[in-house]
Residue frames relative to the residue before (quaternion, step in Angstrom):
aa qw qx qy qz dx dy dz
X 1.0000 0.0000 0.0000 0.0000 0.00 0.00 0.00
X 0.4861 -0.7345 0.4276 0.2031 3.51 -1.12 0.83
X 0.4396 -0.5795 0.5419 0.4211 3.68 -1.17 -0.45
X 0.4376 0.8817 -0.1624 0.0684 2.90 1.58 -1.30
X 0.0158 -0.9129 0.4078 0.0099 3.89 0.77 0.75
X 0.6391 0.5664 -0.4666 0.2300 3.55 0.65 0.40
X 0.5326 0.3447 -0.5690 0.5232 2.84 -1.67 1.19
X 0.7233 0.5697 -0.3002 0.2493 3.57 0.71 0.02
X 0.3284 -0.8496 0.3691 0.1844 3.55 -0.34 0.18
X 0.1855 -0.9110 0.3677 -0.0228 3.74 0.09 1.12
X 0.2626 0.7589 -0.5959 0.0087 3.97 -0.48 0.08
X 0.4451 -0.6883 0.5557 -0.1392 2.49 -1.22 1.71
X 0.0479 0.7686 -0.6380 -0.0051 3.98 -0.23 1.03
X 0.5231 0.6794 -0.4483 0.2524 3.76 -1.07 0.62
X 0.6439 0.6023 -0.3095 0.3562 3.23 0.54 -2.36
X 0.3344 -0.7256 0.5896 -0.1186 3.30 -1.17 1.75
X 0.7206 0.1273 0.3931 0.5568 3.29 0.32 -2.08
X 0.5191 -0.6535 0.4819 0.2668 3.56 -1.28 0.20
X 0.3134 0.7609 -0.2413 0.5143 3.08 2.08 0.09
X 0.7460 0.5392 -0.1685 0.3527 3.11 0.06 -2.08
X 0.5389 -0.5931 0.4687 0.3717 3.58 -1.14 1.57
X 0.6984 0.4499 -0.5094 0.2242 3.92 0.36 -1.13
X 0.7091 0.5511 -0.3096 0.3123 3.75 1.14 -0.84
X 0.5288 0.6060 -0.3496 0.4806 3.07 1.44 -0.28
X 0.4284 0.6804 -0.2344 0.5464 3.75 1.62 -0.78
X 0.7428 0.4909 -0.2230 0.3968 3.31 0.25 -1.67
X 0.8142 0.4551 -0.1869 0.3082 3.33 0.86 -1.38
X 0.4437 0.5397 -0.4097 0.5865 3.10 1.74 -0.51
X 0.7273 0.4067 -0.3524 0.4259 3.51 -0.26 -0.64
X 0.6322 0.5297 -0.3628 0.4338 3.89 0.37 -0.28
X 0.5527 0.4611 -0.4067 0.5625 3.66 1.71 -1.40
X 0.7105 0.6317 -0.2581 0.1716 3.47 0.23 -0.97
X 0.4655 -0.6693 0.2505 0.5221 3.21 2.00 -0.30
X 0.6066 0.5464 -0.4853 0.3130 4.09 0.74 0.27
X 0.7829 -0.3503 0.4876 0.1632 2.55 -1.80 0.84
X 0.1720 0.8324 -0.5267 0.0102 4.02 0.00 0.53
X 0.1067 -0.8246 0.5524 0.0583 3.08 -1.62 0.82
X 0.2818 -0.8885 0.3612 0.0278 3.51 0.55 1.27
X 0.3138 -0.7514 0.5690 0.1145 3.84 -0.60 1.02
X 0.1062 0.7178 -0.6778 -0.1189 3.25 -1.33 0.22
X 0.5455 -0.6671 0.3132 0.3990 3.86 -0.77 0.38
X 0.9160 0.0604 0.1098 0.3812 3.24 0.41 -1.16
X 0.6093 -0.4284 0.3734 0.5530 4.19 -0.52 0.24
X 0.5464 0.6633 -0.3416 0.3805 3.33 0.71 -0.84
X 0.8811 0.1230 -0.0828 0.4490 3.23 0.12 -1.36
X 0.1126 0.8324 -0.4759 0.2608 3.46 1.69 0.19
X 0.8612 0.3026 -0.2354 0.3336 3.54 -0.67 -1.17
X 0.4335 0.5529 -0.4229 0.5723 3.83 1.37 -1.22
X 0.7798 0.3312 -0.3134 0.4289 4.29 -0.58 -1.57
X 0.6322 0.4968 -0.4495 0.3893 3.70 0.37 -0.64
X 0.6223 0.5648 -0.3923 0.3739 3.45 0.41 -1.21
X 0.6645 0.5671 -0.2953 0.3868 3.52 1.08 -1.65
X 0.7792 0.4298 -0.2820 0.3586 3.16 0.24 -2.01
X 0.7337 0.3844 -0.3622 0.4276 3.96 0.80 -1.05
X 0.2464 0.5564 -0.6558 0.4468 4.31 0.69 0.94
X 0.7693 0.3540 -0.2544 0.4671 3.52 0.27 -1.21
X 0.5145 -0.6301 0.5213 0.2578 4.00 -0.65 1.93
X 0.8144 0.3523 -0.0356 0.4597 3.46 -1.30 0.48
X 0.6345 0.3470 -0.3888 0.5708 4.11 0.50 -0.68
X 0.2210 -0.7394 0.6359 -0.0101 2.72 -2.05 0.94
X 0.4285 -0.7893 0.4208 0.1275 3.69 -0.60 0.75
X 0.0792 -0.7923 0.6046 -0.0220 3.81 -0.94 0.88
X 0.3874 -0.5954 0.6900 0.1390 3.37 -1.11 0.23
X 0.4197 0.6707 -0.5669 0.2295 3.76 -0.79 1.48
X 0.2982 -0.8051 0.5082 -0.0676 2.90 -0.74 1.28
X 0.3388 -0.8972 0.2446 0.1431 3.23 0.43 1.43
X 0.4771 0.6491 -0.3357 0.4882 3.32 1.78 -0.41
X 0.7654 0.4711 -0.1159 0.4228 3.27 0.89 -1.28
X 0.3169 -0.8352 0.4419 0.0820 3.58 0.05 1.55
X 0.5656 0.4248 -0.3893 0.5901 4.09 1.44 -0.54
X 0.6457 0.5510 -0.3132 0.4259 3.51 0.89 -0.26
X 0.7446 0.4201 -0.2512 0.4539 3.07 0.89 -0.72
X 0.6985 0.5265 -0.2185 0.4326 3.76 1.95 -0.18
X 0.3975 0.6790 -0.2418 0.5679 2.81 2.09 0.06
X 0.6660 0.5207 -0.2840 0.4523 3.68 1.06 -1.19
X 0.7961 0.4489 -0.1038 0.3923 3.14 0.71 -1.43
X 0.5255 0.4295 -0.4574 0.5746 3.55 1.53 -0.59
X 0.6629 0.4262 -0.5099 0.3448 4.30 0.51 -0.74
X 0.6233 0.5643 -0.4432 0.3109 3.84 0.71 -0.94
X 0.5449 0.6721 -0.3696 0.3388 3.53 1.42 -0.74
X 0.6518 0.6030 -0.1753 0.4252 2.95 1.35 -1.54
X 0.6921 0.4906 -0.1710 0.5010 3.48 1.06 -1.49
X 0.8986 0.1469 -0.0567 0.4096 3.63 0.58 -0.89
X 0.2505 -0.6917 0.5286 0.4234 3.48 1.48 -0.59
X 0.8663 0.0751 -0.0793 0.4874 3.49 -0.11 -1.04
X 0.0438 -0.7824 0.6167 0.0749 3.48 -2.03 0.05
X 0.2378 -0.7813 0.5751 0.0476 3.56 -0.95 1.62
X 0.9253 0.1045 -0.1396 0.3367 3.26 0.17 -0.07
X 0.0822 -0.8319 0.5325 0.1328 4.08 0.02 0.74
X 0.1414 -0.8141 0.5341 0.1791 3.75 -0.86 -0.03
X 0.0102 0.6524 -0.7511 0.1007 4.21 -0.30 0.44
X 0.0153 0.4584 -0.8569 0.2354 2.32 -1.52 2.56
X 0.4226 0.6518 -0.5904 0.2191 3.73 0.02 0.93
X 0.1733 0.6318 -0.7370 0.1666 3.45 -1.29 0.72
X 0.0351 -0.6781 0.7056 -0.2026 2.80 -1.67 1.33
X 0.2397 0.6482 -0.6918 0.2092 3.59 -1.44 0.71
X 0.7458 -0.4281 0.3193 0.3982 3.23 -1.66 1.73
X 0.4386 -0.5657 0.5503 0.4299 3.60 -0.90 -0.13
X 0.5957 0.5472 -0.3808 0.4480 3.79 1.04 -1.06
X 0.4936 0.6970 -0.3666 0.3690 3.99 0.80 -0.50
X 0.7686 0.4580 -0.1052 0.4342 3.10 1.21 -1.61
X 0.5893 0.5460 -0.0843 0.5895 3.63 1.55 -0.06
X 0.8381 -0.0330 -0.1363 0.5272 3.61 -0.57 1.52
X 0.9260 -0.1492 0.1631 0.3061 3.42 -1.21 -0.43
X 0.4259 -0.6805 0.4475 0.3940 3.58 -0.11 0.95
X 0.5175 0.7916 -0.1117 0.3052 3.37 0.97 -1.42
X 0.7687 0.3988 -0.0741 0.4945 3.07 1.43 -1.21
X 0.1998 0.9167 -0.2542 0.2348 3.48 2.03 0.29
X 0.0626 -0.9173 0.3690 0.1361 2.83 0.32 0.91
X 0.5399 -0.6099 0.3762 0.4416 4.15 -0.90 0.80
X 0.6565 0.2990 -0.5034 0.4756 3.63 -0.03 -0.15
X 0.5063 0.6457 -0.3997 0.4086 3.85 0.65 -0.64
X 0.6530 0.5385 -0.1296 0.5165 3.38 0.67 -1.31
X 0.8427 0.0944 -0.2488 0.4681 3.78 0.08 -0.83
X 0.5012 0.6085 -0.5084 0.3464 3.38 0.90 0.52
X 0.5365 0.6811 -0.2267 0.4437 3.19 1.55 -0.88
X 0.6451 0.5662 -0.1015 0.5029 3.38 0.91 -1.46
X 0.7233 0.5373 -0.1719 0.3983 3.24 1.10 -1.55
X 0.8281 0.2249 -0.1382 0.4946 3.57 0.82 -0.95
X 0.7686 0.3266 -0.4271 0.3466 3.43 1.05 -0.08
X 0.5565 0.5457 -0.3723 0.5039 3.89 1.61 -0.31
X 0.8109 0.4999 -0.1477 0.2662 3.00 -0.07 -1.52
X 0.5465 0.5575 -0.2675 0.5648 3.29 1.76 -0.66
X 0.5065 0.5037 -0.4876 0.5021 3.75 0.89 -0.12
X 0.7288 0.5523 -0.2754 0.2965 3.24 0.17 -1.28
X 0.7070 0.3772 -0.2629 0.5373 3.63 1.03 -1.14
X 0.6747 0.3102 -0.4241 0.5183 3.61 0.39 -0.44
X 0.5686 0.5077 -0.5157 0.3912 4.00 0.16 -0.14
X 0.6573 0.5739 -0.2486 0.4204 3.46 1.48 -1.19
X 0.6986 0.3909 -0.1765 0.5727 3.71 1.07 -1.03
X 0.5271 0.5475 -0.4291 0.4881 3.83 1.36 -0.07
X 0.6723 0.5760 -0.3990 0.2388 3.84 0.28 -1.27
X 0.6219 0.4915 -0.4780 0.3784 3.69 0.80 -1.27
X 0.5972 0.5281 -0.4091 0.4439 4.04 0.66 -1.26
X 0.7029 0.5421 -0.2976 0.3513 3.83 0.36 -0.36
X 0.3716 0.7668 -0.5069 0.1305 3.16 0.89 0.50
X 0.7448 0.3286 -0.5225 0.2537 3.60 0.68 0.59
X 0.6671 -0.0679 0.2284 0.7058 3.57 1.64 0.09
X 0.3596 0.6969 -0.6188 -0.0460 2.95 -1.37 -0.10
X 0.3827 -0.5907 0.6302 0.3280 3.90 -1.75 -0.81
X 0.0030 -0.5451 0.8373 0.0428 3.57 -1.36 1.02
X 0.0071 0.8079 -0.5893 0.0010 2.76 -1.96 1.24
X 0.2977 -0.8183 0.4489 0.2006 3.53 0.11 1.14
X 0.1848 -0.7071 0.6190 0.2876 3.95 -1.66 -0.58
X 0.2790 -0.7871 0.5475 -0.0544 2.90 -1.93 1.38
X 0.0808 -0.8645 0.4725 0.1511 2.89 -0.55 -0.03
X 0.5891 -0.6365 0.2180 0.4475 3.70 -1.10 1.13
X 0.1509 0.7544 -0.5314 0.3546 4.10 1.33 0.22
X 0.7636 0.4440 -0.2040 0.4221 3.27 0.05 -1.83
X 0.8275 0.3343 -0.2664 0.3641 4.18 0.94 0.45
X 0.7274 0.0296 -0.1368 0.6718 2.71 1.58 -0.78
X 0.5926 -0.4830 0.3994 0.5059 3.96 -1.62 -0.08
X 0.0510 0.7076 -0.7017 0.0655 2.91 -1.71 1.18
X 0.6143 -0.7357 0.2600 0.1169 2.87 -0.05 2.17
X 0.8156 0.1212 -0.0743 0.5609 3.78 -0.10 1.50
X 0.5785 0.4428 -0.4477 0.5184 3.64 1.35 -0.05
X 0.1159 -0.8390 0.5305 -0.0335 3.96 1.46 0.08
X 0.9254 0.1154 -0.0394 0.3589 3.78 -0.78 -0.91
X 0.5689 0.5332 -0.2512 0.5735 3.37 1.66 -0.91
X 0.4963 0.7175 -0.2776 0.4023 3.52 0.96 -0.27
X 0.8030 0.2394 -0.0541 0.5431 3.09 0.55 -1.46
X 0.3556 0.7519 -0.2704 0.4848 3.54 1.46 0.25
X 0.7135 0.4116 -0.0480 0.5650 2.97 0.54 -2.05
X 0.6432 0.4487 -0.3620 0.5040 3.98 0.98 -0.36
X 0.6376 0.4691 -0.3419 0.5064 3.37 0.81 -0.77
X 0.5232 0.6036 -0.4051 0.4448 3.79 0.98 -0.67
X 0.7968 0.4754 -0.1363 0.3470 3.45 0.89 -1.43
X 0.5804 0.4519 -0.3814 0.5599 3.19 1.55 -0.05
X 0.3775 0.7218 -0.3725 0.4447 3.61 1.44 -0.96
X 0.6801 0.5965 -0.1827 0.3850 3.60 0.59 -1.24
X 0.8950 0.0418 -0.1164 0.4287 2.85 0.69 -1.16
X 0.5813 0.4799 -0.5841 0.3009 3.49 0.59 0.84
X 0.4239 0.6428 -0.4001 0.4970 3.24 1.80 -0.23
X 0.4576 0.6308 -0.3537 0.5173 4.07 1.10 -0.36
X 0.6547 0.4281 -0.1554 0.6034 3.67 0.75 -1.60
X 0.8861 0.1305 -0.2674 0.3555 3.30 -0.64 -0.32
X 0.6342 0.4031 -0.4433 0.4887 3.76 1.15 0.60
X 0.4113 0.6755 -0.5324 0.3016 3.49 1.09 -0.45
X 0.6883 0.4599 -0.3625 0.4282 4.17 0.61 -0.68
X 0.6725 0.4524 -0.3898 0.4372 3.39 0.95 0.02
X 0.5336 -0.6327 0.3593 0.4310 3.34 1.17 -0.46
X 0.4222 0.6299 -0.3685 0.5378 3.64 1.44 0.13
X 0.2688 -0.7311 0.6263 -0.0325 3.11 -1.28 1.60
X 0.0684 0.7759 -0.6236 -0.0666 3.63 -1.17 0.47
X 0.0957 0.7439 -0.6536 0.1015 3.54 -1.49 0.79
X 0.5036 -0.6580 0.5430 0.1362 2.79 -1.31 0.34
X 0.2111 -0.6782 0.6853 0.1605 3.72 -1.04 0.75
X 0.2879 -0.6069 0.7359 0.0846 4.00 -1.79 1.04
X 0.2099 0.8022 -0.5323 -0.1704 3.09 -0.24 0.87
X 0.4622 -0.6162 0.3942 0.5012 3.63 -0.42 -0.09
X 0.7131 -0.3610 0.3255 0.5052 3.75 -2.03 0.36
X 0.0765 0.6360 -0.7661 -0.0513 3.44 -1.48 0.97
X 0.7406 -0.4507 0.4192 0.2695 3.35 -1.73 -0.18
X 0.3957 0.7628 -0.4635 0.2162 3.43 0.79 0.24
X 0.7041 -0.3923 0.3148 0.5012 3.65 -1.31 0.06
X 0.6386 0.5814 -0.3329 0.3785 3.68 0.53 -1.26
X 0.6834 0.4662 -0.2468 0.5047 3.72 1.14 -1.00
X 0.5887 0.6504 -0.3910 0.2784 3.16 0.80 0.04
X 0.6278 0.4460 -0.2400 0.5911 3.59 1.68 -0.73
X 0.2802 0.6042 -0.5409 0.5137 3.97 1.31 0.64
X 0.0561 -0.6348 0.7313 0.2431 3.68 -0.98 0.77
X 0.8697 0.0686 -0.2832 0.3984 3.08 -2.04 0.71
X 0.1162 0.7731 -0.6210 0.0570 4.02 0.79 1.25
X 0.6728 0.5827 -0.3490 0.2933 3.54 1.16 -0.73
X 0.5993 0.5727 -0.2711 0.4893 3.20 1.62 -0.38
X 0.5845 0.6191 -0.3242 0.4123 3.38 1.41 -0.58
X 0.5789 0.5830 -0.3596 0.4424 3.54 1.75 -1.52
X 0.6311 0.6567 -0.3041 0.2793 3.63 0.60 -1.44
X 0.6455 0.4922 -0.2340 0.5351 3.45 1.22 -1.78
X 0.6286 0.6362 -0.2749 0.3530 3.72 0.64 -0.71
X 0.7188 0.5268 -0.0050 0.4536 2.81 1.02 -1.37
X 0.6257 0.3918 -0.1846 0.6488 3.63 1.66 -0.65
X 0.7300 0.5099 -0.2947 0.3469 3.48 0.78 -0.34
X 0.7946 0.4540 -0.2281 0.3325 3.20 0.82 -1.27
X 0.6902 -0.4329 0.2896 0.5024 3.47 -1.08 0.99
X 0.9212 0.1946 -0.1403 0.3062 3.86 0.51 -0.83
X 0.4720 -0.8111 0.2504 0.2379 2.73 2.03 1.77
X 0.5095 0.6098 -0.3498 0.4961 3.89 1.17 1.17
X 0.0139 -0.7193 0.6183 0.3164 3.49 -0.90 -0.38
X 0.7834 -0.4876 0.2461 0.2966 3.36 -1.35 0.88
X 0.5768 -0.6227 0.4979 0.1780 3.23 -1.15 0.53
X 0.3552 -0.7341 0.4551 0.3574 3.74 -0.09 -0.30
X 0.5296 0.5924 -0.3869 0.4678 3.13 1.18 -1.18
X 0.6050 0.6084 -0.3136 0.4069 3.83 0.87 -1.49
X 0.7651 0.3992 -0.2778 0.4220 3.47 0.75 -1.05
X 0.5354 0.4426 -0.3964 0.6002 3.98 1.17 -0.44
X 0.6933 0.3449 -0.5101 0.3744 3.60 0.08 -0.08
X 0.5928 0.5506 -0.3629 0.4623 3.60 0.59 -0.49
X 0.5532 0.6180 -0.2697 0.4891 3.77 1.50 -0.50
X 0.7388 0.3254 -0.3052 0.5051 3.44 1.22 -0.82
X 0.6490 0.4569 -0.4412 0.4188 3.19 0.76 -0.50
X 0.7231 0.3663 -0.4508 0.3739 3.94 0.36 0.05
X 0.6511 0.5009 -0.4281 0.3766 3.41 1.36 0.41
X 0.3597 0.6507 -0.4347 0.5081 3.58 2.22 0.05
X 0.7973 -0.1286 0.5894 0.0202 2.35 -2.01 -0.06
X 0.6970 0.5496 -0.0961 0.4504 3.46 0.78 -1.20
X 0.6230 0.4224 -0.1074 0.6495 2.85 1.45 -1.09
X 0.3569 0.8198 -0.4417 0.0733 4.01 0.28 -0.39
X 0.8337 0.0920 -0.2753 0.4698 3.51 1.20 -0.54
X 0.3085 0.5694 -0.5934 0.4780 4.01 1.34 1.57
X 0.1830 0.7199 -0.6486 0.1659 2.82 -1.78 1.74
X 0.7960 0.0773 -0.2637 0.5393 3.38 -0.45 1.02
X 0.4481 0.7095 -0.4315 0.3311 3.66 1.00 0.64
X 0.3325 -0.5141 0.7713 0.1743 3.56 -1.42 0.70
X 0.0606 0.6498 -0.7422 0.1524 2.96 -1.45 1.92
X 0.4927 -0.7350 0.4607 0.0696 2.86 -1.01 2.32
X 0.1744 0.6522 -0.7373 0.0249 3.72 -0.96 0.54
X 0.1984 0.7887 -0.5130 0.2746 3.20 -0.04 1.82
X 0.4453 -0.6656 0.4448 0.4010 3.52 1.17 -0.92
X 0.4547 -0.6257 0.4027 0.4895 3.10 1.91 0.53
X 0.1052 0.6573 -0.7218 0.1897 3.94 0.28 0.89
X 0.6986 0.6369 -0.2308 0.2304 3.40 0.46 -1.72
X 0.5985 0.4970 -0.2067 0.5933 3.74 1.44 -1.08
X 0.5112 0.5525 -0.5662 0.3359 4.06 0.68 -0.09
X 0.1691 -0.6874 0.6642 0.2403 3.83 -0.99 -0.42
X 0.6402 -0.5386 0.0794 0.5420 3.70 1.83 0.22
């Protein structure tokens, strides 16, 4: 089986920064030969993602806000329009209050909480939901996790239990697309530098511990993690579904 993606048609929700795991994602998938359509959330951040997404020949750029469900039926009725069909979707969103991410899990607050819940689960679900009709030969939605979402990792508090709900999110969303032919999983990726890691107190302490622990006494590359992106939107990948696939350096297999 190939990696090989041309003739295909990708959209990609996430890409922050030239940093950010989803752009790293994006680009693998462009070498690979798809067809990309790239999200950005808001006017705000509009010009910074455009600049990014149109480097890459051939990608094209949308505006979706993932909170925003007429927004999110708008996207998908225009890809219809733009591409007819779609094989492969990615969701690298996560979000939580910055205060969430700071002191005591304990101290969670409820609007904190369903905002959390709100933009990084639940957004799978609606864009997996407004993705399926465009799938009509198959395809792969893949989301990111992170190892938070099993065990405690001091200060990741609310995004944690999120990132678990994500992981179950996965896999009944696995079950009830598997009859269409649409695959879903989930990439682990270990701690990188990206914007999102930046509201992590003590993330730099997290890289270090990472980095001494794992079997291959690194922490991950991004590039490492966008390549592991194409291959679960290939082919290659054809009979993984509802799985969490670690790109960690094997941190995850320590017991300490």
């Amino acid at each position: 089986m190939s990696s090989n993606l041309e003739g295909r048609t990708a959209v990609v929700f996430g890409v922050a920064n030239k940093r950010s795991i989803a752009w790293s994602i994006a680009q693998g998938l462009h070498s690979a030969g798809a067809k990309l359509a790239v999200t950005y959330q808001n006017e705000r951040l509009k010009l910074e993602a455009e600049d990014l997404i149109l480097s890459l020949p051939g990608a094209e750029a949308f505006q979706c806000d993932v909170s925003n469900d007429a927004e999110i039926d708008t996207l998908f009725a225009t890809l219809k329009q733009r591409y007819g069909k779609l094989h492969a979707l990615v969701h690298s969103i996560g979000f939580a209050p910055a205060a969430e991410l700071k002191g005591d899990f304990v101290n969670t607050t409820r609007e904190g909480f369903r905002i959390a819940h709100d933009i990084s689960v639940y957004s799978l679900i609606a864009l997996a939901r407004g993705a399926a009709p465009l799938m009509e030969d198959g395809g792969s939605i893949l989301t990111l996790t992170y190892y938070g979402a099993e065990k405690v990792v001091p200060h990741y508090n609310v995004m944690g239990v999120a990132k678990a709900a994500l992981e179950c999110t996965v896999r009944y969303l696995a079950y009830d697309l598997g009859k269409r032919r649409i695959r879903v999983n989930a990439i682990s990726a270990g701690p990188i530098k990206t914007l999102a890691a930046r509201g992590i107190a003590d993330f730099s302490d997290m890289l270090k511990s990472h980095a001494e622990r794992a079997p291959l006494q690194r922490n991950v590359d991004v590039n490492e993690v966008g390549a592991t992106g194409v291959f679960l939107a290939s082919d290659a990948s054809s009979g993984i579904t509802g799985e969490v696939i670690y790109v960690d350096c094997g941190y995850n297999i320590m017991g300490f």
